[in-house]
C-alpha positions in Angstrom: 9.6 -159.0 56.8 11.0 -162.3 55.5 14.1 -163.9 57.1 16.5 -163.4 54.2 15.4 -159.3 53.8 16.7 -159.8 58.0 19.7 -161.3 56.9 20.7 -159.2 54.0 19.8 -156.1 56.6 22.0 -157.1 59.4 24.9 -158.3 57.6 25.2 -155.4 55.2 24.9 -153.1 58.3 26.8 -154.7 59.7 29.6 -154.9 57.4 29.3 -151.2 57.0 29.5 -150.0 60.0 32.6 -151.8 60.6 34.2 -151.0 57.2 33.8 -147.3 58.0 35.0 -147.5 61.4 38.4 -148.8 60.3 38.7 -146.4 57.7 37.7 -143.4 60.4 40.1 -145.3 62.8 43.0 -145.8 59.7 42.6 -141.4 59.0 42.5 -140.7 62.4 45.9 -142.8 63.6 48.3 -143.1 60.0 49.4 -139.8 58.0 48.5 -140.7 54.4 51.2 -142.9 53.0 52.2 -143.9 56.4 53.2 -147.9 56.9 52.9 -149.2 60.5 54.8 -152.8 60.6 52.3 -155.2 62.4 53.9 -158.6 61.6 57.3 -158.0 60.2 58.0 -159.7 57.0 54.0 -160.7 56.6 51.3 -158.0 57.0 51.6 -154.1 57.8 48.8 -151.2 58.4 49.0 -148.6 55.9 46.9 -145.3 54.7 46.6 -145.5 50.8 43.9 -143.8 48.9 42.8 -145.9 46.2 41.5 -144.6 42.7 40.8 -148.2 41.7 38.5 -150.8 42.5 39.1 -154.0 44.5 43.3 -154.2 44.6 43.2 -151.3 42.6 41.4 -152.4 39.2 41.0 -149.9 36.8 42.9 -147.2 38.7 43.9 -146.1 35.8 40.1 -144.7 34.5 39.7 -140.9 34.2 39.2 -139.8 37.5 35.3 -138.1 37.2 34.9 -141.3 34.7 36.1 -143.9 37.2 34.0 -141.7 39.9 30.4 -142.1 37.7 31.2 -145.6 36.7 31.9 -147.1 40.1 28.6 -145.3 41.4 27.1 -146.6 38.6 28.4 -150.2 39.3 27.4 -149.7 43.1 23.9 -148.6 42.2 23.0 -151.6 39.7 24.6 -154.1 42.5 21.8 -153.1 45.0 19.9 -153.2 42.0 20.6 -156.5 41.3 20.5 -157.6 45.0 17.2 -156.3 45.2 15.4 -158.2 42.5 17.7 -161.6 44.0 15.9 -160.8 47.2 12.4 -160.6 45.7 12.4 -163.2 43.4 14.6 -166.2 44.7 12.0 -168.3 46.8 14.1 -171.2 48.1 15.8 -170.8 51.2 19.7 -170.0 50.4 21.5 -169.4 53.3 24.7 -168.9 51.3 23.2 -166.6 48.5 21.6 -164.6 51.3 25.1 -164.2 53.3 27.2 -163.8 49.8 24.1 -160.9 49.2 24.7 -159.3 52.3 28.6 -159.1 52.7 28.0 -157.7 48.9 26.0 -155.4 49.7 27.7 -153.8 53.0 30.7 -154.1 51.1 29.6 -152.2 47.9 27.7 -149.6 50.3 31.1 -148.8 52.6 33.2 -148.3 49.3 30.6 -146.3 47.5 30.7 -143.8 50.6 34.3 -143.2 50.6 33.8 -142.5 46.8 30.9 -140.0 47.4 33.4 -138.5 50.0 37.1 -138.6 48.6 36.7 -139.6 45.3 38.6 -143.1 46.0 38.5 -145.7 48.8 40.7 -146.0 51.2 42.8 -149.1 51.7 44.8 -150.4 54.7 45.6 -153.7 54.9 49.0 -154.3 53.6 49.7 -157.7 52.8 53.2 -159.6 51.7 55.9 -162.4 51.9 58.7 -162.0 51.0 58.9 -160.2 47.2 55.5 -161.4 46.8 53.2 -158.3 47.7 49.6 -158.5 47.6 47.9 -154.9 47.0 46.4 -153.1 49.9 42.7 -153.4 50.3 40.3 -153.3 53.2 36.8 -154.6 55.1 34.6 -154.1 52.3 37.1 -155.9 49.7 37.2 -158.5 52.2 33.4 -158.8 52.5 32.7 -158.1 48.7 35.4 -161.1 48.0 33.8 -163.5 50.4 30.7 -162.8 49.4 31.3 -163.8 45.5 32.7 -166.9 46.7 29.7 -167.3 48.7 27.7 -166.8 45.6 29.8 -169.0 43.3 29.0 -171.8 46.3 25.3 -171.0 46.1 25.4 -171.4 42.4 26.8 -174.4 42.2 25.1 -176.0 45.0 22.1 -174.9 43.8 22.9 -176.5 39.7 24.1 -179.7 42.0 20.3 -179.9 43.4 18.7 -179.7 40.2 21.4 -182.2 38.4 20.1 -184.5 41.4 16.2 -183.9 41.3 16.8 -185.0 37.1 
């Protein structure tokens, strides 16, 4: 097995299994709704069930709709990640890692889907008036990982501006 299938493997496992724990840990310790102040003024642990996507985009969807066109959107991601994995022959660190954190990240949200119907969010975010919505370990890996894959784009249209 090739070195970046490794990679993808472990990370996205990785990612997963932690994602889940915190949201097993999350239902097991806050009453939905409930806010536990961590930092005061800066970042709190709630229990919110979200309908949405990341930060709850398109929350707003019909709720069997937004159920089939999330798992939908899940399923052509590994799709996607699949054929990356097969066909990209250079050795990418960064497109491997961004492919991985995508991955786990898609996989722990598409589980809470499968199971609730939505995704539950914990991390609670803000300063001041200015509140950042709640979100949790497979945002945080999915986000990361598309900056990753920006990176890996752009480092990648770099080497070939050079190599002209």
């Amino acid at each position: 097995m090739p070195d970046r299938y490794k990679l993808v493997i472990i990370l996205s496992a990785a990612i997963l299994v932690l994602d889940q724990m915190t949201k097993i840990w999350v239902e097991s310790s806050l009453a939905l709704g409930e806010t536990r102040t961590v930092i005061p003024g800066f970042f709190n642990l709630v229990f919110v069930l979200n309908p949405g996507a990341a930060f709850g985009f398109l929350a707003d969807l019909e709720g069997s709709l937004r159920t089939y066109f999330f798992l939908g959107a899940t399923g052509l991601a590994v799709v996607l990640i699949i054929h990356l994995l097969r066909t990209v022959q250079r050795q990418d660190y960064y497109l491997f890692t961004a492919l991985g954190l995508i991955l786990g990240g898609a996989l722990g949200n598409m589980i809470d889907r499968i199971r609730l119907g939505m995704v539950i969010d914990f991390l609670d975010f803000h300063l001041g008036s200015h509140h950042w919505p709640a979100f949790n370990v497979a945002d945080i890996a999915i986000s990361v990982g598309a900056v990753l894959l920006i990176v890996s784009f752009y480092k990648k249209k770099r080497h070939e501006a050079d190599s002209d």
